[in-house]
C-alpha positions, 0 to 999 in steps of 0.5 A, a space after each residue: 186382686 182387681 179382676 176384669 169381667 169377660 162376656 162371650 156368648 151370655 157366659 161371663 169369665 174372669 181373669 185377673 187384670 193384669 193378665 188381662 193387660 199382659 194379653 191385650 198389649 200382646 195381642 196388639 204387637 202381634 196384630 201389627 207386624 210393622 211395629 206398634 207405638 209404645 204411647 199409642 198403646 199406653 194412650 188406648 189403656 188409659 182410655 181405659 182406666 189403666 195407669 202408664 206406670 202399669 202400662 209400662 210395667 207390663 210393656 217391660 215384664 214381656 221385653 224382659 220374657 222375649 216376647 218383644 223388642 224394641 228396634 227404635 225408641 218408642 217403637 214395639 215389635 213381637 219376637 215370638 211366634 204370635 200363634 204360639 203365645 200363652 200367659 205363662 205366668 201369673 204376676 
């Protein structure tokens, strides 16, 4: 399993990476409420190092749990209560 090493004040935490990218897109759709791009957020990942296809695969898993939705094509909105959002999961 890849990990992804997280710093806050001089302690390191590790999480798995793709909960690290569940949480991230998450927080971004929450971020803005008139709706994020589906490419604009694929683009910033692979600026990362993080493959479209796991990208992608991630976008799909939280429209699948309702977390969001898609009103127009290519278009990303939360469904749920942002302040209440927890990974519920591990994939």
């Amino acid at each position: 399993m890849e990990v992804v090493i997280l710093k806050k004040n001089n302690e390191y935490d590790f999480i798995d990476k793709f909960s690290f990218i569940y949480g991230f897109v998450y927080s971004v759709i929450c971020t803005y409420s008139n709706g994020v791009k589906t490419e604009d957020i694929t683009a910033v990942l692979r600026e990362q190092g993080i493959s479209k296809s796991l990208a992608e695969r991630v976008i799909s898993i939280l429209k699948s749990e309702g977390h969001i939705f898609e009103p127009n094509k290519g278009e990303l909105r939360a469904l749920k209560d942002c302040n209440t959002f927890r990974i519920e999961e591990q994939y």
